[in-house]
N, CA, C and O atoms as a DFTB+ gen file, in Angstrom:
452 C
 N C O
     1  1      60.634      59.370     128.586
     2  2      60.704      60.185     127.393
     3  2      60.213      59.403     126.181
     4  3      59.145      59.685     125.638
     5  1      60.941      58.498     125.797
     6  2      60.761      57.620     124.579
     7  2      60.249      56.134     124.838
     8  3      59.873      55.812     125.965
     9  1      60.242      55.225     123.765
    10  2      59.626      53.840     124.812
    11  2      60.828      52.984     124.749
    12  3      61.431      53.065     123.678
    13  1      61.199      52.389     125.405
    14  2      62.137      51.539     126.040
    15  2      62.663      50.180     125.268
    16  3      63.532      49.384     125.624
    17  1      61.761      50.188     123.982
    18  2      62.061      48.912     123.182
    19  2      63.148      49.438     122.306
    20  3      64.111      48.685     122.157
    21  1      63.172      50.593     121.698
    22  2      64.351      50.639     120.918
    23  2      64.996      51.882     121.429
    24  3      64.457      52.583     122.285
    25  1      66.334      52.188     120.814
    26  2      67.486      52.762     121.768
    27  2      66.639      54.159     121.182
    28  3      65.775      54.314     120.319
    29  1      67.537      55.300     122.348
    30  2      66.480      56.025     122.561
    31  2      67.486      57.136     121.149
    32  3      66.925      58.198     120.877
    33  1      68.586      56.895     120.522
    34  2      69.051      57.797     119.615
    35  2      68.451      57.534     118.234
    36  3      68.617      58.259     117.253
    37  1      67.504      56.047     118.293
    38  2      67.311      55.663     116.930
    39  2      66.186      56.829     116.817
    40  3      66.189      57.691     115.939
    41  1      65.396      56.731     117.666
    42  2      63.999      57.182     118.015
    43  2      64.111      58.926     117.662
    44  3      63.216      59.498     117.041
    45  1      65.055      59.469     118.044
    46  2      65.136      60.457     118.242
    47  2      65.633      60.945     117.062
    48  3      65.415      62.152     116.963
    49  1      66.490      60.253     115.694
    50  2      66.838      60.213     114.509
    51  2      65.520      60.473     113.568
    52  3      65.297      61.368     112.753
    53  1      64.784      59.425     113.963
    54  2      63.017      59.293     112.745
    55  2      62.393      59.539     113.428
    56  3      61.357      58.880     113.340
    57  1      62.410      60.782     114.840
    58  2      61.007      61.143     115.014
    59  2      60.474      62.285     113.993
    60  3      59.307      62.295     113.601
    61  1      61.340      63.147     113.640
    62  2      60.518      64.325     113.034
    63  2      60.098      63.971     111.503
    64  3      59.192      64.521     110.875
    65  1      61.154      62.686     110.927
    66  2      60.604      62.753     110.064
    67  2      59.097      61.645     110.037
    68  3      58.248      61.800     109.159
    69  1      58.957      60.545     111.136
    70  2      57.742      60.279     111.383
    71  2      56.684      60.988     111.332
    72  3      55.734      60.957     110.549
    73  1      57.056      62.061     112.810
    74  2      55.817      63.044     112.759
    75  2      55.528      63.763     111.625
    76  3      54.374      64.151     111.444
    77  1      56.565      64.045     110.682
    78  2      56.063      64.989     109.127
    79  2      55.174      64.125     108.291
    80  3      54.553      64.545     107.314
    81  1      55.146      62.730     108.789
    82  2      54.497      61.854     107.575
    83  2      53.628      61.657     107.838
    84  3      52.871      61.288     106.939
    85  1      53.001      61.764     109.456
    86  2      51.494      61.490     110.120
    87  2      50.879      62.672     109.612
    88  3      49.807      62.580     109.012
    89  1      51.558      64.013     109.823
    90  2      50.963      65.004     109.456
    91  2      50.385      65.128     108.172
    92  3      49.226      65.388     107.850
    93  1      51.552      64.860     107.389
    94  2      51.016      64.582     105.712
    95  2      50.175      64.073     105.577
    96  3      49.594      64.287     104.513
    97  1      49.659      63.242     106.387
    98  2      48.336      62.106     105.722
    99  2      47.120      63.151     105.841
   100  3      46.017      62.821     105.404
   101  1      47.348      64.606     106.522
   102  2      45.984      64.994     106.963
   103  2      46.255      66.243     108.191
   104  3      47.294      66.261     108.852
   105  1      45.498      66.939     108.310
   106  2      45.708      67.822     109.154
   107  2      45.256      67.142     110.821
   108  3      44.161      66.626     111.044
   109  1      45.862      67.224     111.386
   110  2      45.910      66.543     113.149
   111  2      46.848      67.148     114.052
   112  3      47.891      67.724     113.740
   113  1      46.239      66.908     115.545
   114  2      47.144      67.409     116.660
   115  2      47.968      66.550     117.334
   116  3      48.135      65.428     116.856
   117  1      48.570      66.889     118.457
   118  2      49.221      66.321     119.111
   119  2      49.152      64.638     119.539
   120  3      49.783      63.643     119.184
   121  1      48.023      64.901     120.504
   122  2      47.383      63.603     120.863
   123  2      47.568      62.774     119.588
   124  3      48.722      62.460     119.298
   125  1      46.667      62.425     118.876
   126  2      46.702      61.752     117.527
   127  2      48.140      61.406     116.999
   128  3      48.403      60.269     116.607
   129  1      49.217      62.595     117.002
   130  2      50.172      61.997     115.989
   131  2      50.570      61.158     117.421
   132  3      50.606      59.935     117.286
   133  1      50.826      61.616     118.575
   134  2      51.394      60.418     119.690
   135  2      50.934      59.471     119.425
   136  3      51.664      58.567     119.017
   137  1      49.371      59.248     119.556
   138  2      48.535      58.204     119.617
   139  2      49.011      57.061     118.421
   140  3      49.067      55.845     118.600
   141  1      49.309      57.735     117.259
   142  2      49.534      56.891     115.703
   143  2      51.237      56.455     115.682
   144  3      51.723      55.783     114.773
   145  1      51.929      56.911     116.717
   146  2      53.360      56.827     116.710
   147  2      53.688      55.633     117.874
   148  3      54.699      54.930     117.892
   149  1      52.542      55.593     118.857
   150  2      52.613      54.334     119.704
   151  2      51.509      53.601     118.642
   152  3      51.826      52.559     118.070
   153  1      50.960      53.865     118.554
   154  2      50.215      52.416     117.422
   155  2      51.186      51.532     116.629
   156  3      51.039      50.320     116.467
   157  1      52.633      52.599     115.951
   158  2      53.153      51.756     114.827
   159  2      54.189      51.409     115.479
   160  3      55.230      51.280     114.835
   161  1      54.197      51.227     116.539
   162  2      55.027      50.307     117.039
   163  2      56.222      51.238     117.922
   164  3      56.721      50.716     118.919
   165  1      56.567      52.372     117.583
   166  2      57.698      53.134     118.419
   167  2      57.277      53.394     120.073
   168  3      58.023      54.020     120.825
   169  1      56.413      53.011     120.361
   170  2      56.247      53.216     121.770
   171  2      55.702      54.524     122.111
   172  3      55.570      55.204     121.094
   173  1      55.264      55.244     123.393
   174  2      54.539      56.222     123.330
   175  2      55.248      57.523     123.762
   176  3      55.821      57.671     124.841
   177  1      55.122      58.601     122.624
   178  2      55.933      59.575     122.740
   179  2      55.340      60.399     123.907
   180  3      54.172      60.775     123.809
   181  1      56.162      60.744     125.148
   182  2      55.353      61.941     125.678
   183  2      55.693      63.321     125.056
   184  3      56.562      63.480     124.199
   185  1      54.722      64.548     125.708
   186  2      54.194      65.685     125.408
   187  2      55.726      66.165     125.484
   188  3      56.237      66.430     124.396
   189  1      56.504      66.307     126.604
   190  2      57.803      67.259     126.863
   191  2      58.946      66.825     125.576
   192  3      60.003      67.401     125.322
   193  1      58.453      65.832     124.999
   194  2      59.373      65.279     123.584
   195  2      59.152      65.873     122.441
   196  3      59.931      66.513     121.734
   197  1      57.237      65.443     122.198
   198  2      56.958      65.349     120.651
   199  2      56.411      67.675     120.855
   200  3      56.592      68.431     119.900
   201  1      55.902      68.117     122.048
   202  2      55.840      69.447     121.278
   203  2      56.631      70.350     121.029
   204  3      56.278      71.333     120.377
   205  1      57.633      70.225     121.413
   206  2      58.932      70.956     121.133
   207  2      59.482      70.694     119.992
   208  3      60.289      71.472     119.483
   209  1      59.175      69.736     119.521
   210  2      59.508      69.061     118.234
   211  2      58.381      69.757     117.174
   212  3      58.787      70.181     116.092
   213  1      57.062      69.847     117.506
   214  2      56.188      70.347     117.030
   215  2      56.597      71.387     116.647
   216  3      56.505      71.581     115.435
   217  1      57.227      72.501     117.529
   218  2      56.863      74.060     118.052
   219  2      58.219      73.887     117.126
   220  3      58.031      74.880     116.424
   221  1      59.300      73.396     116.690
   222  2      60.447      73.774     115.902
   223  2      59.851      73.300     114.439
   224  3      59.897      74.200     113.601
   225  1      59.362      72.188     114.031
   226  2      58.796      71.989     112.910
   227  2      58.163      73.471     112.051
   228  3      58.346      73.927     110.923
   229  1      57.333      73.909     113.270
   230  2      56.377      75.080     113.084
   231  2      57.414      76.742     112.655
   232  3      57.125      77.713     111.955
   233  1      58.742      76.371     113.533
   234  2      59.398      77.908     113.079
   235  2      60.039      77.768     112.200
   236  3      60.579      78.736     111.664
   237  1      60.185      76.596     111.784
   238  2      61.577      75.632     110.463
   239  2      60.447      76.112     109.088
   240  3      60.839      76.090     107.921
   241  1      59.048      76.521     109.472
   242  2      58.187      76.576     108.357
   243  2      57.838      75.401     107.795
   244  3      57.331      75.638     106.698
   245  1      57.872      74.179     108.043
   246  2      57.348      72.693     107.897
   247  2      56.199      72.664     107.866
   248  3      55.659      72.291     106.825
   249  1      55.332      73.086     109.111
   250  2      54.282      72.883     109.457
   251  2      53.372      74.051     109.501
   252  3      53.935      75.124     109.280
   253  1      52.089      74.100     109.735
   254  2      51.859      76.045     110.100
   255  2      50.389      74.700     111.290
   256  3      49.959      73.558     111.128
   257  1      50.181      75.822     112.358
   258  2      49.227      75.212     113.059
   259  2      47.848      76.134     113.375
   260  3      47.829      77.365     113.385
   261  1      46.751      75.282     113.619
   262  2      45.829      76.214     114.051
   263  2      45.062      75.870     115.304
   264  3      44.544      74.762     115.439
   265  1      44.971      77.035     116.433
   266  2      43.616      76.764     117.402
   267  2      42.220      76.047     116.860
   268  3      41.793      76.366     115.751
   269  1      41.796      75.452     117.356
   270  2      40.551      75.263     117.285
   271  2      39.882      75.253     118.356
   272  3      40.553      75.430     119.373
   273  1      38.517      75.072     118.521
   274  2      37.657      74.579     119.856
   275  2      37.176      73.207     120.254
   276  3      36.455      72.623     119.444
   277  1      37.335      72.893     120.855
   278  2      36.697      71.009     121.062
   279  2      35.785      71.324     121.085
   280  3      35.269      72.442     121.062
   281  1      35.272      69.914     121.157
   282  2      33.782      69.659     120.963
   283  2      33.158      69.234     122.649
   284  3      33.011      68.035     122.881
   285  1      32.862      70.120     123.615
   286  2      32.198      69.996     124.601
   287  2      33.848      69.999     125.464
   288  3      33.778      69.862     126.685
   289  1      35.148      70.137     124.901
   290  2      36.254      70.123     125.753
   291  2      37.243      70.815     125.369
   292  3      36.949      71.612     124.479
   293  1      38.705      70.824     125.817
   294  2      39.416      72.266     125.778
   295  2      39.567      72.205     124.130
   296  3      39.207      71.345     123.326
   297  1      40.295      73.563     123.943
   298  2      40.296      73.307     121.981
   299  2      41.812      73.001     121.741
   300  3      42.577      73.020     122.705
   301  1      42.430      72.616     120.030
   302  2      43.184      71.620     120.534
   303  2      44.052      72.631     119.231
   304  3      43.368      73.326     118.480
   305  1      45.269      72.604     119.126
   306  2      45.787      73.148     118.009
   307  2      46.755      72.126     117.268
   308  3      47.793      71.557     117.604
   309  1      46.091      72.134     116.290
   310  2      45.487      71.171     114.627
   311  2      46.986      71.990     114.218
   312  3      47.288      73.140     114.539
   313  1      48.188      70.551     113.034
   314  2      49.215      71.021     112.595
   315  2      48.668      70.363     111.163
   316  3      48.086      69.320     110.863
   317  1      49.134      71.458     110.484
   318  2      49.230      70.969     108.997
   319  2      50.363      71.364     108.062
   320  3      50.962      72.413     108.298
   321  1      50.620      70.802     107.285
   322  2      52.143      70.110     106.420
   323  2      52.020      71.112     105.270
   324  3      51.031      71.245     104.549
   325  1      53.147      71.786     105.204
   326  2      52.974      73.053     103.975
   327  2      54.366      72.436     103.175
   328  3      55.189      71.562     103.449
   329  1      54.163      73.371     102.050
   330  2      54.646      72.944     100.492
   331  2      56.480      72.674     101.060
   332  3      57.254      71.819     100.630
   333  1      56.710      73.594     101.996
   334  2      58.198      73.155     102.409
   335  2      58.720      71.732     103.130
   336  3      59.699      71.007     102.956
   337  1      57.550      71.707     104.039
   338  2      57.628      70.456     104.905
   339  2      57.282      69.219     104.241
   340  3      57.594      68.180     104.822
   341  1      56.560      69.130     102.874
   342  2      56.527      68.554     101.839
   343  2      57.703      67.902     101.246
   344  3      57.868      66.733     100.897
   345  1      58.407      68.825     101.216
   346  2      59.784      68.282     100.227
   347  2      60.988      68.272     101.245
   348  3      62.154      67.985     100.978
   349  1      60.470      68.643     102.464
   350  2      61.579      67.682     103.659
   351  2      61.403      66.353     103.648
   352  3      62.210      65.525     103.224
   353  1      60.338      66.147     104.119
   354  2      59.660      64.639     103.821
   355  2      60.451      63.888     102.728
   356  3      61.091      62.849     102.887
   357  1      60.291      64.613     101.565
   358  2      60.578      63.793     100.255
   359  2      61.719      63.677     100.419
   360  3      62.091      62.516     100.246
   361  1      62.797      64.640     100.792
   362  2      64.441      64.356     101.267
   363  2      64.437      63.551     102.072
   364  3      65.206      62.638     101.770
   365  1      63.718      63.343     103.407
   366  2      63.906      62.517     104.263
   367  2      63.912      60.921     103.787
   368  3      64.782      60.051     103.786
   369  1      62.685      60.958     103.434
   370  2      62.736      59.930     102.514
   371  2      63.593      58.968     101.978
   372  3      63.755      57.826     102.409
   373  1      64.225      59.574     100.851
   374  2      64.838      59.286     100.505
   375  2      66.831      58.887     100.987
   376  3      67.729      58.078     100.756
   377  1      66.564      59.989     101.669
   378  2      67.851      59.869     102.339
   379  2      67.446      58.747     103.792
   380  3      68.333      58.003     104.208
   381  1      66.309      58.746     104.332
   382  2      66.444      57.109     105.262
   383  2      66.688      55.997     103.995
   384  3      67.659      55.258     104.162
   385  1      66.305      55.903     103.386
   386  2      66.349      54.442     101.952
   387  2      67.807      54.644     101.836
   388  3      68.435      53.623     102.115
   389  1      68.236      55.249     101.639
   390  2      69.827      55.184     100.975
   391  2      70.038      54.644     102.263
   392  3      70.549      53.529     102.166
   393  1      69.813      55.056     103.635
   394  2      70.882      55.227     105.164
   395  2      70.533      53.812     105.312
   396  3      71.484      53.139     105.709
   397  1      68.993      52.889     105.023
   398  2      68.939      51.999     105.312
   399  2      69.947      50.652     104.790
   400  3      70.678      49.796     105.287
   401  1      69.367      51.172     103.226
   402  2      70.593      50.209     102.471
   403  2      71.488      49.874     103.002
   404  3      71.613      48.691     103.319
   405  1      72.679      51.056     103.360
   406  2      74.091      50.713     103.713
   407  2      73.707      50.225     105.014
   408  3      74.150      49.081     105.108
   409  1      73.182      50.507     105.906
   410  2      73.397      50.008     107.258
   411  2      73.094      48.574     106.838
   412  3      73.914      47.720     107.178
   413  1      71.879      48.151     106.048
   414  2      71.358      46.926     106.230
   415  2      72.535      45.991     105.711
   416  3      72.870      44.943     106.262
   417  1      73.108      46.525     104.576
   418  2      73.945      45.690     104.261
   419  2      75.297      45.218     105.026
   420  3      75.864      44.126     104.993
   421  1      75.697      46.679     105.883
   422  2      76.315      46.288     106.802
   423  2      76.271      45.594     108.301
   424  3      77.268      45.159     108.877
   425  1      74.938      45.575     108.815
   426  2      74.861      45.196     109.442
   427  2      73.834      44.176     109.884
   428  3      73.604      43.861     111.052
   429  1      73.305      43.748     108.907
   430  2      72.429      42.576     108.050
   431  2      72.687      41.294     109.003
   432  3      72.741      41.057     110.209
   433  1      72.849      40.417     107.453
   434  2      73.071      39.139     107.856
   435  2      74.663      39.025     108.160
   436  3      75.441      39.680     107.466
   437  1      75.052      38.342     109.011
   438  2      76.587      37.581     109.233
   439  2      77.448      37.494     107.858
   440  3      76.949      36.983     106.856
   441  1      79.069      38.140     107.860
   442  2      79.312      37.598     107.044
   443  2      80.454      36.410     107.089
   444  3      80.843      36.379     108.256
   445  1      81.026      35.603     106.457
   446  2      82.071      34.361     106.577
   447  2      82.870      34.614     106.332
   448  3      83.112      35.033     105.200
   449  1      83.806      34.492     107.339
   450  2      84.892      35.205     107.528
   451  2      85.761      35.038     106.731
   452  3      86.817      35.663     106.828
């Protein structure tokens, strides 16, 4: 399902808001946001994970998607980031920074007893 380096609830916490931020950069499909989500290091999402995740993004109104045709191969349907899924992001955001803080501080460096 997920990749094996980090626990599989962290993964499953910052995937959607990952995938909302690949999307943001640009309109792209499936392949690609997998492809850019094992690049940055989370390991490689499969299909039975990240499109269901897609396909709820899409009814949550986050995202809106479109068919297209490949180029000499099957056609691929392209997600792009609308004004709502916009300001999830920006909540998300912000609310991982706050979640990080406290965790980091709590669970940071050692403290003396």
């Amino acid at each position: 399902m997920i990749s094996d380096r980090w626990p599989a609830e962290w993964l499953r916490g910052l995937l959607q808001a990952s995938v909302l931020a690949i999307i943001a950069d640009g309109e792209t499909y499936g392949y690609v946001i997998a492809q850019r989500l094992d690049d940055a290091g989370l390991g490689r999402i499969k299909g039975g994970t990240l499109y269901p995740l897609l396909g709820r993004l899409e009814e949550g109104g986050l995202v809106t998607s479109a068919w297209r045709e490949g180029n000499g191969g099957p056609g691929r349907k392209f997600f792009t980031i609308t004004a709502a899924g916009r300001r999830e992001l920006d909540r998300l955001r912000a609310d991982w920074a706050a979640f990080t803080a406290i965790t980091s501080e709590l669970i940071g460096a050692p403290r003396e007893p």
